[in-house]
N, C-alpha and C positions, 0 to 999 in steps of 0.2 A: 536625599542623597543624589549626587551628581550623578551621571550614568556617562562613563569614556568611551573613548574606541575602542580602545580594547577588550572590553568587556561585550561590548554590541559585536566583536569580532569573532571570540572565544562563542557567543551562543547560535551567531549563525554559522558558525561551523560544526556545531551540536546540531543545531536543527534542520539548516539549510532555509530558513526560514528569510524574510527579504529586511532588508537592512532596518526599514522605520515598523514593521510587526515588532524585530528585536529592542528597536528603542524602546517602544511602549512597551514590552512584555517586562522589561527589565525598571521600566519608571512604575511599574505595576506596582513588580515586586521587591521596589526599595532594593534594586541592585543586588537580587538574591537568585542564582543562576539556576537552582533548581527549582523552586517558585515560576522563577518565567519560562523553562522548560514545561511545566504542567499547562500554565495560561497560554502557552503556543499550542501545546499540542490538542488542548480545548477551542481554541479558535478554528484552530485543522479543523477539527470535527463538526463544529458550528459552519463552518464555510461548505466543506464536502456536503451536510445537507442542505445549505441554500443551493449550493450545483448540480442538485441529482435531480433535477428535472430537464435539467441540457440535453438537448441533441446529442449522440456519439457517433461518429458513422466517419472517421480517422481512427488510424489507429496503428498496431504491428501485429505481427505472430512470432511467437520466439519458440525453441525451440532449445531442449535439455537432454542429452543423454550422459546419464550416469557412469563411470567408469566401467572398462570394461564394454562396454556395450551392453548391458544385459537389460537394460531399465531404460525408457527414456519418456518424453514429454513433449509436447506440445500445447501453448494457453495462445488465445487471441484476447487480447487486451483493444478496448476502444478509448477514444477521445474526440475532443471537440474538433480541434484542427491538426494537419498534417503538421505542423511547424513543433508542434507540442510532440507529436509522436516520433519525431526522429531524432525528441533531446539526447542526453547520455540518460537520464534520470528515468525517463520513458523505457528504453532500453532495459537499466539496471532491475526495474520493476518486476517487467514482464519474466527478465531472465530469473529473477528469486520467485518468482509467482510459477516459473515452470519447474524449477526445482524441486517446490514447497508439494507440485503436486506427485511429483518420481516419487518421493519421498514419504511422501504420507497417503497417496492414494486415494483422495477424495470421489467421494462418489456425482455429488451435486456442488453448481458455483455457489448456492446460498439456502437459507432455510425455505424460502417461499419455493424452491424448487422439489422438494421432499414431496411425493404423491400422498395426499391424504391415506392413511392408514396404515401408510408403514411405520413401525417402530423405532425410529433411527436416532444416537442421540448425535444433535446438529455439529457439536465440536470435535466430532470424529470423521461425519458423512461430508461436510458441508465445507468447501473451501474456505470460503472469508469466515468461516465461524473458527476454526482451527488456531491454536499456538503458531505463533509462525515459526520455523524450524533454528532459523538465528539469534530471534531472541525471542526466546517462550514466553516473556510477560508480554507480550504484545499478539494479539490476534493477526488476522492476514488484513483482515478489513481493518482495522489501524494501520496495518500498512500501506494499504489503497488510502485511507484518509488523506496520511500523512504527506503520500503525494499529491492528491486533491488540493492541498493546501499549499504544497511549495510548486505547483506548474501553475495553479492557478486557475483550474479547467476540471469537469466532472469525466472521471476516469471511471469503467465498466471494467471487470471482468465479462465477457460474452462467454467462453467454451473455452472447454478444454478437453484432451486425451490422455491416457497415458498408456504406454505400449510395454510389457513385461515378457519377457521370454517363455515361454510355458502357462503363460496365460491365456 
């Protein structure tokens, strides 16, 4: 089956994904839009590990407080180059990743962070192990993937806080 523009238009606006990933995902899957949504978002994740030996040392700090004032956050998100970190997309991340943490409270950014002996289970303690709060089938680390995959560049969580009134 032919694969049109507007179908390569319809999934990069689903994924964000770059125009000739969408052509193949979609010549993959014989012009099946949810098929090439899974093959995109397995390439993400194929890709984020070939990245995750990059250098980070660009990046932002963003910054969340909750309504109210009562709850707020702050994460440092790294990248490769500063050009990458001043996208919108950059931006958009760091700001759900500082939310994700007002919100749920993470103790550690990932499981290798947990000190030997404590009893913690990782999808409650551990940031990227977490539901992410927007859409619970999806983890936070698919979320970081996900943008690994559409900047193009290996993306870090480094630190986080989070500040609670009476805390």
């Amino acid at each position: 089956m032919a694969t049109t523009v507007d179908q390569i238009k319809e999934l990069r606006a689903l994924s964000g994904a770059g125009i000739m990933d969408c052509k193949s995902a979609l010549e993959e899957s014989d012009g099946d839009l949810e098929k090439a949504q899974v093959i995109l978002k397995a390439k993400g994740v194929a890709s984020a590990a070939k990245k995750a030996s990059r250098d980070t040392k660009e990046g932002l700090v963003e910054s969340y407080i909750h309504g109210g004032g009562r709850v707020g956050a702050i994460v440092e998100i790294n990248c490769e180059t500063d050009f990458v970190a001043r996208t919108e997309d950059m931006k958009t991340l760091a700001h759900s990743l500082a939310m994700q943490v007002a919100a749920m409270s993470p103790t550690y950014v990932g499981q290798d962070d947990i000190p030997e002996g404590e009893d913690l289970d990782p999808r409650e303690a551990c940031l990227l192990q977490q539901s992410f709060i927007r859409e619970p089938d999806l983890t936070v680390q698919d979320l970081v993937n996900a943008a690994v995959g559409k900047l193009g560049e290996n993306i870090r969580v480094r630190r986080f806080s989070r500040f609670a009134l009476g805390e």
